[in-house]
C-alpha positions in Angstrom: -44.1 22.8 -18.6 -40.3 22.0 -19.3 -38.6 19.0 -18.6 -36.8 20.8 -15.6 -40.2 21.9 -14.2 -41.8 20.3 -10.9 -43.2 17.7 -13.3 -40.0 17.1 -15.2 -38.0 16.6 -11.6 -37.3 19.6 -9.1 -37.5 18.7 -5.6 -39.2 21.7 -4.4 -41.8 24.2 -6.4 -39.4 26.8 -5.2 -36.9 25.1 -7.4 -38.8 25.4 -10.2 -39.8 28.6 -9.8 -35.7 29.3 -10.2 -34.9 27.4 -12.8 -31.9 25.3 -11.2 -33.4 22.2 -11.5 -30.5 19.7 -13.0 -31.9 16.3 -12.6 -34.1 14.7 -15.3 -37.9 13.8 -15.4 -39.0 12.0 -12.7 -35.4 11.4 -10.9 -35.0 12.8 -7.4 -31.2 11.7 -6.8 -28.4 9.8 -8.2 -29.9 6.3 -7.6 -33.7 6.0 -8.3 -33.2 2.8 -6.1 -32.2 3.9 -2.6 -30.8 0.0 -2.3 -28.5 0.6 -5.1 -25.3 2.9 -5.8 -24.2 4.5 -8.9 -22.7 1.4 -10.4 -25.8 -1.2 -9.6 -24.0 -2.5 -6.9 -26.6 -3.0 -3.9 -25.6 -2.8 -0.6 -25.8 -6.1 0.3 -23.5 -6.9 -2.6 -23.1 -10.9 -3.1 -19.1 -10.6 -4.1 -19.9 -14.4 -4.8 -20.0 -13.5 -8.6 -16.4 -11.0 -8.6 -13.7 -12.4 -10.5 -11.3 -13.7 -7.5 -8.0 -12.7 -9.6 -9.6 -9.0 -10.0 -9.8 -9.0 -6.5 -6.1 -10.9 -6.0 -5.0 -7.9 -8.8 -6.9 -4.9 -6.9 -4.7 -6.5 -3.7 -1.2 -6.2 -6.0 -1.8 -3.5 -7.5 -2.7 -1.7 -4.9 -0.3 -2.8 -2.4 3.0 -1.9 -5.1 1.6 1.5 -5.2 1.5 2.2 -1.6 4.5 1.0 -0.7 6.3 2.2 -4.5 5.6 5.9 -2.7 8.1 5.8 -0.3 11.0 4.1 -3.2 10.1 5.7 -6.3 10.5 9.7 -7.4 6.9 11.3 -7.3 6.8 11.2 -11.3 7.3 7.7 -11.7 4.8 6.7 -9.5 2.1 9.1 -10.6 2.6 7.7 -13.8 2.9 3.7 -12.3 -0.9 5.3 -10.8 -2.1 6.3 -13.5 -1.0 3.4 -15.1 -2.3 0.5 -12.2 -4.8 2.3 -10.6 -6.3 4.5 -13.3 -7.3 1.5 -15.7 -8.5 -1.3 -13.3 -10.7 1.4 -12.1 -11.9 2.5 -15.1 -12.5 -0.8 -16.5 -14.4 -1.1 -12.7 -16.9 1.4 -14.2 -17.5 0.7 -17.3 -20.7 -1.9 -17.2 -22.6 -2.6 -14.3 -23.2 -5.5 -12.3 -19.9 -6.9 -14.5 -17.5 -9.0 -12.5 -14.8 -6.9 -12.1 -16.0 -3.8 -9.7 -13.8 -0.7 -8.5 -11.4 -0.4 -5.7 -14.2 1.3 -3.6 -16.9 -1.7 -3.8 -13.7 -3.9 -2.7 -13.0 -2.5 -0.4 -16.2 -1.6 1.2 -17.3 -5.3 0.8 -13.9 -6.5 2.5 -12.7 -3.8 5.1 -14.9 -1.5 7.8 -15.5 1.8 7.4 -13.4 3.5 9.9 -10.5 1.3 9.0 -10.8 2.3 5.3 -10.6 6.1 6.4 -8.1 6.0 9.2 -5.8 4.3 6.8 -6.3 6.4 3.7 -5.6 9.8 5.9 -2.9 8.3 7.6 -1.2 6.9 4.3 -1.9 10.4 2.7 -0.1 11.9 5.9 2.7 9.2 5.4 3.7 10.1 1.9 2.9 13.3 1.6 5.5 14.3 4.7 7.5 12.0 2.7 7.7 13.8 -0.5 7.8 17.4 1.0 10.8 16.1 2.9 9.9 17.1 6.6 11.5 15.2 9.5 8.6 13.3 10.8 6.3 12.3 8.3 4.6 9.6 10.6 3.4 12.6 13.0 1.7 13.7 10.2 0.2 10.0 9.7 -1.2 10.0 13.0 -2.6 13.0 13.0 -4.6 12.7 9.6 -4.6 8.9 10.5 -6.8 10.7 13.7 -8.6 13.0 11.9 -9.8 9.9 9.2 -10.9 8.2 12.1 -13.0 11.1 13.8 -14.7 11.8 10.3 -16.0 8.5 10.2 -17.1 8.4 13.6 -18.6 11.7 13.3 -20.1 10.9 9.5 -21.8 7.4 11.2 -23.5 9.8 13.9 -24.6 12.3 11.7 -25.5 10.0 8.9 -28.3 8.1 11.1 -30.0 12.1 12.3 
């Protein structure tokens, strides 16, 4: 049988009989260790061993581009973005288990879960009324700020069913 058979890793002998079986021999998700995420951080990550100024740079960096938004054209900070954001996180990816992880480990280490997601819709509200020039820009905040919040609550409840 193929590699993409039931032997060579389809879920289901219905998947095999289709032929849509993407994953390789013997691999039944994205992490064969259900402890451990895509880039070998576990969840009980021991941020012991990150690099304190990556994490002091991720704070910078991170806090010029969110307030830069509201002071900058939209060009010049999608290129700052690219710039700040785009290679700190890439280098974040490149090895595992390396001292220097991505903004989402950070942040999942450091901040809860519903915080994280209230503030990222509600910033995304923020500038984005910003940019497309409408009067109130913090009513949309609070209302993606709101909806952020109720996906997480609802993602929490559904996750443990």
């Amino acid at each position: 049988m193929s590699r993409m058979g039931v032997r060579g890793g389809c879920r289901s002998p219905d998947d095999a009989q289709t032929g849509w079986c993407l994953l390789p021999a013997g691999h039944t998700g994205l992490h064969s260790d259900p402890e451990e995420t895509a880039m070998g951080y576990t969840r009980d990550e021991d941020p012991t061993r990150w690099a304190r100024w990556w994490i002091a740079l991720w704070a910078i960096v991170a806090g010029v581009l969110l307030v830069s938004a509201f002071l900058v054209p939209f060009r010049v900070w999608s290129l700052a973005t690219a710039a700040g954001f785009g290679s700190m996180e890439s280098v974040g990816l490149l090895r595992r288990r390396d001292p220097y992880p991505p903004l989402t480990y950070v942040l999942r280490r450091f901040v809860p879960r519903w915080l994280t997601f209230t503030a990222i819709y509600a910033y995304a509200g923020a500038v984005g009324g910003y940019w497309f020039g409408w009067p109130h820009p913090w009513r949309l905040a609070a209302l993606l700020g709101l909806l952020g919040w109720l996906t997480t609550h609802f993602d929490v409840t559904y996750e443990g069913s």
